[in-house]
Every structure is written in structure tokens, then in C-alpha cells.
N, C-alpha and C positions, 0 to 999 in steps of 0.2 A: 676387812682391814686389820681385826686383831691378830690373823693368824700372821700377814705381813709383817708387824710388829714382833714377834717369836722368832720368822723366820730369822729375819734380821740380827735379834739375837742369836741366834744358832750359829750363827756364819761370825758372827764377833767373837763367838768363844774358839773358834777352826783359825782366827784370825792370831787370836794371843795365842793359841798354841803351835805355832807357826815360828813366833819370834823367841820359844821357849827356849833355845839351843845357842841365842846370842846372847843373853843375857850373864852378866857376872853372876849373879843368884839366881835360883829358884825357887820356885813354891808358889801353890797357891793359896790364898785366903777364903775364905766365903763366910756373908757377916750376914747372917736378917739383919734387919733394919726395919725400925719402930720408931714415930716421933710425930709433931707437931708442925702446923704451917698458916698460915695469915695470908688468903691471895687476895689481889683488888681484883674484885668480879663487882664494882660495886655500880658499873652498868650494865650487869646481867640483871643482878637486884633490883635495877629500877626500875628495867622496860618488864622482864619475867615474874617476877616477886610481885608486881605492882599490878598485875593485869587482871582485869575483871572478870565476872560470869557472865555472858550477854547472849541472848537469844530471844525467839518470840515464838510465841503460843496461838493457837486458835482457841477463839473462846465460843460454846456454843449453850449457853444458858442466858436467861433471861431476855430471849428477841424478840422481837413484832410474831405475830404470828404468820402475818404471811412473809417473812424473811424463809426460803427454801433453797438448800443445795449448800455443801463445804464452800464454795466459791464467795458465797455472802457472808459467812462469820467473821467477826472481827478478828483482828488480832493484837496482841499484846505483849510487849515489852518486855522483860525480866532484864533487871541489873543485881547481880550481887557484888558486892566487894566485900574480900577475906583475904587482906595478903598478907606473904608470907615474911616472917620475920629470917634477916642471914644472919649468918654464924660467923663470928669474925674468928674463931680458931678449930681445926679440926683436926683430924686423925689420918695420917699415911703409914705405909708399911711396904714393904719389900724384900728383895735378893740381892745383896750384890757379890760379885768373885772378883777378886785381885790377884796379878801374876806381878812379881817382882820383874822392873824392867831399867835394872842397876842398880846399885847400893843407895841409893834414897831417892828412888823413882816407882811407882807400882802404875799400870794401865789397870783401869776398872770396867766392866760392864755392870751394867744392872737392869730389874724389872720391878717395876712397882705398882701399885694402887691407892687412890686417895675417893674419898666420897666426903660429901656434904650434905645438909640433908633439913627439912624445915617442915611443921607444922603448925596448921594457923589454929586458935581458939576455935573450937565451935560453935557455931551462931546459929539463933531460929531467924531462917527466911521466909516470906509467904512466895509461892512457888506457884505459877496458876499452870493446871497440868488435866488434861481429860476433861479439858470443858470449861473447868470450873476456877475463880479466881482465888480466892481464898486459902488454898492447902497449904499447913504448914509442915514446913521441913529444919530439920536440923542438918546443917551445911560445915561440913569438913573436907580441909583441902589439905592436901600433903605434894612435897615436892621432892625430887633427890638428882642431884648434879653428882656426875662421876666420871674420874679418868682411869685409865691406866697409862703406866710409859715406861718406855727403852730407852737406856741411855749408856754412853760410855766419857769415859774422859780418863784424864792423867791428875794423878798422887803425886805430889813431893811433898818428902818429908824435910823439916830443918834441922833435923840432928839425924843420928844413927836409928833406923827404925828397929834395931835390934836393942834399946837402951828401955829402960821399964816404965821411962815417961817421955814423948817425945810430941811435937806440935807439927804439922802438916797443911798445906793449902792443896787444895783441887780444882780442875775446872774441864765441865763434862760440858756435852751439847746432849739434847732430851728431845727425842718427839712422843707426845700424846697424840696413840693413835687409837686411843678407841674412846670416846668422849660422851655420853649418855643424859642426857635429862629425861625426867619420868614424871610425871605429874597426877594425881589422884583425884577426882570430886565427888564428894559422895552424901548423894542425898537422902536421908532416911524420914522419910514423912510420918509424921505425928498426929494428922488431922485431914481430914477431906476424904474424898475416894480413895488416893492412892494410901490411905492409915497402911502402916504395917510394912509398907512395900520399901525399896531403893531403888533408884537412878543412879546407876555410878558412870562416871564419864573418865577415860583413863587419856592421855594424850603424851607422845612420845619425840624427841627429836634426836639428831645424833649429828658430831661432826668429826675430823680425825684428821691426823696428818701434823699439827701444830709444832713448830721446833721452837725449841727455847734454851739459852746457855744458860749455866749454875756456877755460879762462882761460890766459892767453902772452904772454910779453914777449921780447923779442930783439933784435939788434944788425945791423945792416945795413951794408957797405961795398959803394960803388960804383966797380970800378976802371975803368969806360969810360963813355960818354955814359948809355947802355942798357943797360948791364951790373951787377949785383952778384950779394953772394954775402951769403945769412942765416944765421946760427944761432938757433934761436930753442925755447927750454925753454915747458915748457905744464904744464895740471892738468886733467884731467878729469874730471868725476863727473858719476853719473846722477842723471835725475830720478825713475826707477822702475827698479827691479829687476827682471829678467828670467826668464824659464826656458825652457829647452828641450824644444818639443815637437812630437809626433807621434817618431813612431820606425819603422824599415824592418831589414826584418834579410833578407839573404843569404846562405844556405848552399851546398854540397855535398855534404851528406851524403844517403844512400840510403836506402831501406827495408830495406835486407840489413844496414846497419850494428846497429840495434836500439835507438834513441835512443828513449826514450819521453814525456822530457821536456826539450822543446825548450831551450837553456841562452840565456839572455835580461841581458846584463849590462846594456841598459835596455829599458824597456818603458811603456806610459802605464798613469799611475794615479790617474787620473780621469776624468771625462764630459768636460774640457776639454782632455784629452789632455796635459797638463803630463806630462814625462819623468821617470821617479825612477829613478836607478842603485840596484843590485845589494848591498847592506848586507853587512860583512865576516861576518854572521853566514850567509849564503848562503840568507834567508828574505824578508826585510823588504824596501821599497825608500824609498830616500829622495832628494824631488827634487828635482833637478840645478838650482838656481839660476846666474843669472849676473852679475856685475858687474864692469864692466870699471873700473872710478876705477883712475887711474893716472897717473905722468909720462910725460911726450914731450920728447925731444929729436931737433930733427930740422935739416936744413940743408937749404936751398933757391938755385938758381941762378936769378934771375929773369931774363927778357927781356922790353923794354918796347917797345912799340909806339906 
């Protein structure tokens, strides 16, 4: 799906160069863009960020003796909880190109990326692993949500955009098409059999396609012919609400360890594969929605051609 998302661009830049020839003016722009945003994902945070370590163990030390065979050992529980704290501001960055499309008009594309990103304290867990119930571990969890997106929309400016200070509003439509969570657990034991070793469990989901309009307005100064610099605040919101899905999980662990039930903080739960994190009750799951609506403030150095 990401290369979809490029295509798409590709064919929007064939598009503005198409309308090059109707245009009163010409030229084009192209601005990186660097800035700042605040989305409410604040129930991704609550089902994902919140979900437990849950799994069960085979335990094969201290039985009767005549207890004989894997089938008779007991097993056992493991709960951890270590969640993760959200970032209520983060970092985005991108391309955008503008083609003049009349004397205080510009059509925009653009490509962008934004990530977030969270790690929990480390904690010592007792971990019961190879038998045994006791081993302890040092338990670190790391998490990282990420987009990229395509979008286009229309500039007007409210003065002459050829004047050295000038103010403008925009309004683009956006799809994230390539949307990633990634998640880390990494157990490093400190005590028991497994001293010295790690257990890392890595778990993966994705989802794409999400359209969303931006409404923005901003200020523009031009300190050379071809030169300026913008600040320019925005609002986004979806048109549809998303979720994450499909899920991949990554381990390490052996058959000598005794793990009987694989520990899954997301997993699908459904025929449509929509994702549902791990419920504080370490039974349930519930799924992982996503919505990005949120402010942008971002600055831009453009160069005009």
C-alpha cells in the first residue's frame, strides 16, 4: 500500500502540470516542512498502552513423585503490567510542491511522515520459565505508532502573494496510507536458570487507506526574490475511523522454556482481521481503533522556481 500512496503522487504532480499552460502565472514552489502536532488517539492509548503481559507456564519442580508425563504438570499464570505512557506532542516532517494556479491561488501536493513513540520504566518481574517459578527478570516494553501520508489541496492567499508579508488559508484532503504499530518486550533475567539470557517478544500490526480533510491558515514572509519562510497552524479530522489490522508476533523463546500459552497483547478478532489489544482483565480483547483529528503547527522554507 505505500508504494500506492507515491503512485498517487506521481500522477498529482502529471496532474498540476497539465493545468501549467492555463494558469496567469507560473512557477513552482517546493517547501520541506518541519513542525509539531497533538492527535486524540486517546483510545488507542487506553485499549494498546494499557494492555498487559498474559501468558501461562508449565511448571515441572516440586511434584509427588509419582506425578509422570508433560500432561500432569501444572501450569501457571503470569500477569505483568507495564504500560506505556502517550505523548501528547510530537514530531512531523515532509515535501510539499506548489504550482501557481492564478494570482492568489496555488494547488499543493504533498508527502509526509509523523511517528510517536513510548517507553515504560523498567520493572523486576518474577517470570516462572523452564520449570521453575521464581526467576526474576527485568521487564521492558517499548512501543512506536507511525504514519506516512499523501495529500493535496488549494492555497489562497488574502493579499498579493508576491508582497514580503502576506496571510493565506488552505484546505487539502490527506490519506495515511501506510500506518505501523510496533511493540518491544524484553525480558532479561537476572536470577534463576534462565540468569544471563533474554526473552524478547516483538509484535506488529498495520492498517492504511484512512482519509482525513486539513483545514490551515498561515502567514507567509518573503525575505528575497524566491525565498520565504511560513508558519502555518492546521485542523484535521477524519472522514472514517480506522483500526488496526492483521497482527505478526516475534519471539524467542524454546520448547525447553515450557510456555503453553503463547502471551498475545494483540491478536485478530475477527474474519476481517480488525486487531483488539489485550483487556486489563488479561481475558477479553478490545479493538484497537484509530483517529488521528488533531492540531498542526508546522513551518516551512519555500523555494520558488
Amino acid at each position: 500500500m505505500k508504494y500506492v500512496g507515491i503512485t498517487l503522487f506521481l500522477f498529482s504532480l502529471l496532474f498540476v502540470g497539465s493545468i501549467h499552460g492555463k494558469t496567469k502565472e507560473t512557477g513552482w514552489v517546493f517547501s520541506p516542512v518541519v513542525g509539531i502536532n497533538k492527535l486524540d488517539l486517546k483510545v488507542f492509548y487506553e485499549t494498546m498502552y494499557n494492555a498487559p503481559f498474559v501468558g501461562t507456564v508449565r511448571i515441572n519442580t516440586d511434584l509427588p513423585e509419582d506425578v509422570e508425563g508433560a500432561s500432569a504438570y501444572p501450569s501457571e499464570q503470569f500477569y505483568f503490567e507495564n504500560k506505556l505512557s502517550a505523548r501528547s506532542i510530537d514530531m512531523e516532517g515532509g515535501l510539499e510542491a506548489r504550482r501557481y494556479f492564478g494570482k492568489q491561488t496555488d494547488f499543493y501536493i504533498g508527502i509526509g511522515a509523523w511517528e510517536t513513540s513510548s517507553e515504560a520504566q523498567d520493572i523486576v518481574v518474577t517470570f516462572p520459565l523452564q520449570g521453575q517459578r521464581n526467576n526474576r527478570a527485568k521487564y521492558s516494553r517499548r512501543g512506536k505508532l507511525s504514519y506516512t501520508q499523501y495529500y493535496l489541496g488549494i492555497q489562497h492567499y488574502l493579499s498579493s502573494r508576491k508582497k514580503n508579508f502576506t496571510t493565506y488559508v488552505n484546505l487539502s484532503i490527506r490519506e495515511l496510507f501506510d500506518i505501523d504499530y510496533e511493540e518491544t518486550n524484553v525480558f532479561d533475567f537476572i536470577s534463576g536458570e534462565p540468569k544471563g539470557f533474554k526473552r524478547i517478544f516483538i509484535f506488529k500490526s498495520q492498517a492504511t487507506g484512512l482519509l482525513m480533510l486539513q483545514l490551515g491558515a498561515g502567514a507567509e514572509y518573503r525575505f528575497a526574490e524566491r525565498l520565504s519562510f511560513s508558519l502555518e497552524g492546521a485542523y484535521a479530522f477524519h472522514i472514517k475511523d480506522g483500526t488496526l489490522k492483521g497482527v505478526s508476533v516475534n519471539n524467542d523463546y524454546n520448547e525447553g522454556d515450557g510456555i503453553t500459552t503463547e502471551p498475545l497483547l494483540i491478536r485478530p478478532i475477527n474474519p476481517l482481521l480488525d486487531a483488539g489489544a489485550l483487556s486489563e482483565d488479561g481475558v477479553n480483547y478490545q479493538k484497537v481503533k484509530l483517529r488521528f483529528d488533531g492540531w498542526h503547527i508546522v513551518t516551512k522554507f519555500s523555494i520558488e522556481f
